[in-house]
C-alpha positions as CSV (number, residue, x, y, z in Angstrom):
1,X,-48.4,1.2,2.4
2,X,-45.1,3.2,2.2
3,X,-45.5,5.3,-1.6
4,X,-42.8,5.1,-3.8
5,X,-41.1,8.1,-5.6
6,X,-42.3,9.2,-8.6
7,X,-39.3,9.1,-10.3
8,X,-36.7,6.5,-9.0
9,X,-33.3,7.5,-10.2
10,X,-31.8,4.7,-12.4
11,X,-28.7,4.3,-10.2
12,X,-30.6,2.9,-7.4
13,X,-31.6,-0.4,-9.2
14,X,-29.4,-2.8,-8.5
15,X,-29.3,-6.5,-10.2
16,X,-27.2,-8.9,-8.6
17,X,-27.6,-11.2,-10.8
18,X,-25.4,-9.4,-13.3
19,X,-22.9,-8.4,-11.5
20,X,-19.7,-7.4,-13.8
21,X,-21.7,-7.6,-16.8
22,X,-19.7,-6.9,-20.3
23,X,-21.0,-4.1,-22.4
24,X,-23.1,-4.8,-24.4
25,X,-27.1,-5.5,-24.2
26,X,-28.3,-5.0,-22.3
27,X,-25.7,-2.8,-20.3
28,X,-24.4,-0.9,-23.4
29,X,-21.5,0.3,-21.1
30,X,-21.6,-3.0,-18.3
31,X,-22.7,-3.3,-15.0
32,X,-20.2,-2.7,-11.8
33,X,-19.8,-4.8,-8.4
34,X,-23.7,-4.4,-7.8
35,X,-25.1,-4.8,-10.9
36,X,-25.6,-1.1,-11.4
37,X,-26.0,0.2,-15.2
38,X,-23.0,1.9,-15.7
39,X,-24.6,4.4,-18.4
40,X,-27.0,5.3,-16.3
41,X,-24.5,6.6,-13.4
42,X,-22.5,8.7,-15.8
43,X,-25.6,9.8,-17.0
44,X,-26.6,10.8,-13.3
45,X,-22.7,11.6,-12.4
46,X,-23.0,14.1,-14.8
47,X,-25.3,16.1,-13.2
48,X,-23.3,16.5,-10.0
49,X,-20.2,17.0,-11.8
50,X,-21.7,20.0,-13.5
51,X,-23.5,21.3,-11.0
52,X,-21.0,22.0,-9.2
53,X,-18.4,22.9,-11.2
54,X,-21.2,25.6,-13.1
55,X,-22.0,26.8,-9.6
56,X,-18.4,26.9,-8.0
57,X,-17.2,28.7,-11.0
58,X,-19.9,31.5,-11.0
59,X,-19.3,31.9,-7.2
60,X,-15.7,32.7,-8.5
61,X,-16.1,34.5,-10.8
62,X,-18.5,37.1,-9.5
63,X,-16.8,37.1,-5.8
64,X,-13.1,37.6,-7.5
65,X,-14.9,39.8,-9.9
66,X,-16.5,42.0,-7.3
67,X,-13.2,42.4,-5.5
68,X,-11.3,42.8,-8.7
69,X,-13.6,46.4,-9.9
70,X,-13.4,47.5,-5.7
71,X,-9.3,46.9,-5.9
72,X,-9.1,48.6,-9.4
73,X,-11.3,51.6,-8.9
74,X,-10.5,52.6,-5.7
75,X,-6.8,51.7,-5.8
76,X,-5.0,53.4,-2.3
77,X,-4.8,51.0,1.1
78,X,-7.8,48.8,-0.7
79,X,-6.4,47.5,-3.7
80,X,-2.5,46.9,-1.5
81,X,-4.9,44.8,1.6
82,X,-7.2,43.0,-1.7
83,X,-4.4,41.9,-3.6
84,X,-2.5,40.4,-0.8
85,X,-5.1,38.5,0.2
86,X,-5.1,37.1,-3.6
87,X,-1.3,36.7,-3.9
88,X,-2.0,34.3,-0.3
89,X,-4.3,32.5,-2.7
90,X,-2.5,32.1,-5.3
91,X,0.4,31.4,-3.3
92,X,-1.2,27.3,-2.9
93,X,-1.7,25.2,-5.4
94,X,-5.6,24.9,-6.3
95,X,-6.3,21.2,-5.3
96,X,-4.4,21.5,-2.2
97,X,-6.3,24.7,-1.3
98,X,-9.6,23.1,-2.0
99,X,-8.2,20.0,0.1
100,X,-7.6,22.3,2.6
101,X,-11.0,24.0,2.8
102,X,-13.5,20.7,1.9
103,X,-11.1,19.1,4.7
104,X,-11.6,21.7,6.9
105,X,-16.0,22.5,6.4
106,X,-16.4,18.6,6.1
107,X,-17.3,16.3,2.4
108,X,-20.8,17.8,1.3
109,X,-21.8,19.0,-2.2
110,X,-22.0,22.6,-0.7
111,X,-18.6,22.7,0.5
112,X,-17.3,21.7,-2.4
113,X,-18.6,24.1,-4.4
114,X,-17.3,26.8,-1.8
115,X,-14.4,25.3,-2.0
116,X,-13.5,25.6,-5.5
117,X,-15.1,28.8,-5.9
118,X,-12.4,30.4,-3.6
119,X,-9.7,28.3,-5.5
120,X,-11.2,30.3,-8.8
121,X,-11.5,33.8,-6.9
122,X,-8.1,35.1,-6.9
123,X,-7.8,35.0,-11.0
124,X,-11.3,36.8,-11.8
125,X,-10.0,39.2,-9.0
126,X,-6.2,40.1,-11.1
127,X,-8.2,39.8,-14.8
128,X,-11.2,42.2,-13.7
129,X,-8.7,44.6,-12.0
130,X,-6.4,44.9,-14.8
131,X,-9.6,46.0,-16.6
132,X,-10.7,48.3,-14.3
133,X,-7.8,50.3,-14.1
134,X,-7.4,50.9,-18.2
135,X,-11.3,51.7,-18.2
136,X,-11.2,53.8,-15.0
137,X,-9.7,56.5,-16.8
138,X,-11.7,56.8,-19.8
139,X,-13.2,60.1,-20.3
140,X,-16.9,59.1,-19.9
141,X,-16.1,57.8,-16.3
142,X,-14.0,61.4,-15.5
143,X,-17.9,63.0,-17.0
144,X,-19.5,60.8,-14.8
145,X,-17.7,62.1,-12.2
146,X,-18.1,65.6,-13.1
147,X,-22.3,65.3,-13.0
148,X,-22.0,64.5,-9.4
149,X,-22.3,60.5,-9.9
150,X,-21.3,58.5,-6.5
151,X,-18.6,56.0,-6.6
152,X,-20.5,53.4,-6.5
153,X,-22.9,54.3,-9.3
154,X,-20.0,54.8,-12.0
155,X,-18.3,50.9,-10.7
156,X,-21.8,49.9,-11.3
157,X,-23.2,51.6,-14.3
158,X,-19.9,53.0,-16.2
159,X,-17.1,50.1,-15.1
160,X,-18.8,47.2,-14.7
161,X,-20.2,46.3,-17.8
162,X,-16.6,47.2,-19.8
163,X,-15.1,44.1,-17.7
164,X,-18.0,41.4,-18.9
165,X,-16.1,40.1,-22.2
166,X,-13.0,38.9,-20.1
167,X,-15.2,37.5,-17.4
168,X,-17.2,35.5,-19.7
169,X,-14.5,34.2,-21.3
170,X,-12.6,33.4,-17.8
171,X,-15.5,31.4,-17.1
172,X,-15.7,29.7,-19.9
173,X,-11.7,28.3,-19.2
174,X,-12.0,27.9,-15.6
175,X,-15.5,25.8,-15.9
176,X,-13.2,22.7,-17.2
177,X,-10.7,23.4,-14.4
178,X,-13.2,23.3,-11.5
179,X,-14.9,19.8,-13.5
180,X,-11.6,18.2,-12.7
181,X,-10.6,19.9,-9.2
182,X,-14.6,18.3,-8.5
183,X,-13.2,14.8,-9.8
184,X,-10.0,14.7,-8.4
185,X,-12.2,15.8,-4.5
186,X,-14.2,12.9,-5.2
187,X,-11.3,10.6,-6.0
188,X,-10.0,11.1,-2.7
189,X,-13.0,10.9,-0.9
190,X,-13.3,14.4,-0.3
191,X,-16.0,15.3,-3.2
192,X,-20.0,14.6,-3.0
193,X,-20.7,11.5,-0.7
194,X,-22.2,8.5,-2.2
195,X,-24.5,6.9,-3.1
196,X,-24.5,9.8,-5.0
197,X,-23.0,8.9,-8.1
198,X,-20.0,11.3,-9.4
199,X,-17.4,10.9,-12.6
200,X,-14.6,11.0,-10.0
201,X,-16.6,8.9,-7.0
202,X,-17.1,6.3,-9.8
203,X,-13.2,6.2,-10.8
204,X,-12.2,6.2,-6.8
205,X,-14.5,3.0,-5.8
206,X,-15.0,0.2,-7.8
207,X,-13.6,1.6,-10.7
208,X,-10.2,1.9,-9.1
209,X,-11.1,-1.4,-6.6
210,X,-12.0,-3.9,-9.4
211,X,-10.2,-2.0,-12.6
212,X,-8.6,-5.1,-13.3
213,X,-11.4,-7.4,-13.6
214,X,-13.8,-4.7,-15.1
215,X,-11.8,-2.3,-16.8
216,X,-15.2,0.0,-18.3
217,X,-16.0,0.7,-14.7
218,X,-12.7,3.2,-14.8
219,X,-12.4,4.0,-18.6
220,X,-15.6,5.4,-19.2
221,X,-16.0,7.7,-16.3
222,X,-12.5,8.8,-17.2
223,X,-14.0,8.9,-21.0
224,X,-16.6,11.5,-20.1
225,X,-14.7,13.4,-17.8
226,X,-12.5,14.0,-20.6
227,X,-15.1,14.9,-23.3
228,X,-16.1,17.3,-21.1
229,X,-13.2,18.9,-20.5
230,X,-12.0,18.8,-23.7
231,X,-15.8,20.5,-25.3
232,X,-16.0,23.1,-22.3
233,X,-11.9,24.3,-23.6
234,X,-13.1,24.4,-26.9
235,X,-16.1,26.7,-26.4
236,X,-13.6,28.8,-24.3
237,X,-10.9,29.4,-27.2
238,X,-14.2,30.8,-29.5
239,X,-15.6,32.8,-27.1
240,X,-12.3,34.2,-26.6
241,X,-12.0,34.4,-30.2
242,X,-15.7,35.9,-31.0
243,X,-15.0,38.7,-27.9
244,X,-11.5,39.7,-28.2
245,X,-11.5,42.3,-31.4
246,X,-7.7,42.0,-31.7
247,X,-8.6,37.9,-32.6
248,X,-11.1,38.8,-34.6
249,X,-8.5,41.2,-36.6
């Protein structure tokens, strides 16, 4: 006998025999084309759509970041051949970049998140340099220099951690960003392939295909997406708030 997983995930039961179902009981949100328990795919979708928008957004903002403290410390030929590179980035708009890039590697949940996290890159990289230069020429990093410390050591241990409170909040902002560049991937096909449920996969298919006969199948998707968004920018604003001491003034 073939075994069965241990845990199934709730999206894969299907119940043709309610197919379009209302909400209400016992589909609190409906059912869509296949009988599938709506709840229980934005319940699942939700765990793509933050997945990868968590992980594109910390491959952004430690990449851009990284870049950022080399452009600012080191200044000279480095920081000219860094920042054009960033001004070619920001040059696009994002989605059409991250188009360009998921189009280009092929649709996989991998290559989305790479794809957005070069889309966030080029902002860490302008924010963390502006930092670095003000802190660069503090008068602990010109004593670290004077003890013989490498270059290295004082980006590390003396520059690095004075750049954290304007990354964190950064990343706090651009986490709702990449949620909806990962949506709006999906939507066109582009984002993580089914039957992998997604908040934008679910608005593209049968939530765009059959909105007018089951309207939930595109309104609550759209519902969470926007929840989402919406608590993710408000935990940004306190951070910024909380960190900044000119706010907090």
């Amino acid at each position: 006998p073939i075994p069965r997983p241990l845990h199934p995930p709730l999206t894969s039961h299907l119940h043709y025999e309610s197919l379009f179902a209302p909400p209400g009981q016992p589909y609190y949100l409906g059912a869509d084309n296949v009988g599938r328990d709506v709840l229980s795919r934005i319940i699942w979708g939700s765990r793509t759509s933050l997945y990868v928008g968590i992980l594109s957004v910390l491959l952004g903002q430690i990449g851009g970041g990284f870049l950022g403290l080399i452009s600012g410390y080191f200044g000279g030929k480095t920081d000219i051949v860094i920042q054009r590179v960033m001004d070619v980035l920001l040059s696009f708009p994002t989605l059409v970049l991250a188009l360009a890039i998921v189009a280009a590697l092929g649709p996989s949940e991998n290559n989305v998140i790479l794809a957005i996290g070069v889309t966030q890159s080029p902002r860490a990289a302008r924010i963390i340099r502006s930092a670095t230069l003000t802190v660069r020429e503090a008068q602990y990093v010109d004593a670290a220099r004077a003890i013989g410390c490498t270059d290295w050591r004082i980006v590390f241990q003396h520059v690095a951690p004075q750049t954290i409170s304007p990354l964190i909040v950064l990343t706090s902002v651009e986490l709702p960003h990449a949620i909806l560049i990962e949506a709006s991937l999906s939507f066109l096909g582009l984002g993580t392939p089914p039957p992998t449920p997604s908040w934008g996969g679910m608005l593209s298919g049968v939530g765009r295909e059959f909105v007018q006969r089951a309207p939930w199948l595109a309104i609550y998707p759209g519902i969470a997406i926007s929840l989402t968004v919406f608590g993710f920018n408000m935990l940004g604003d306190g951070l910024r708030d909380l960190l900044d001491p000119r706010l907090r003034r």
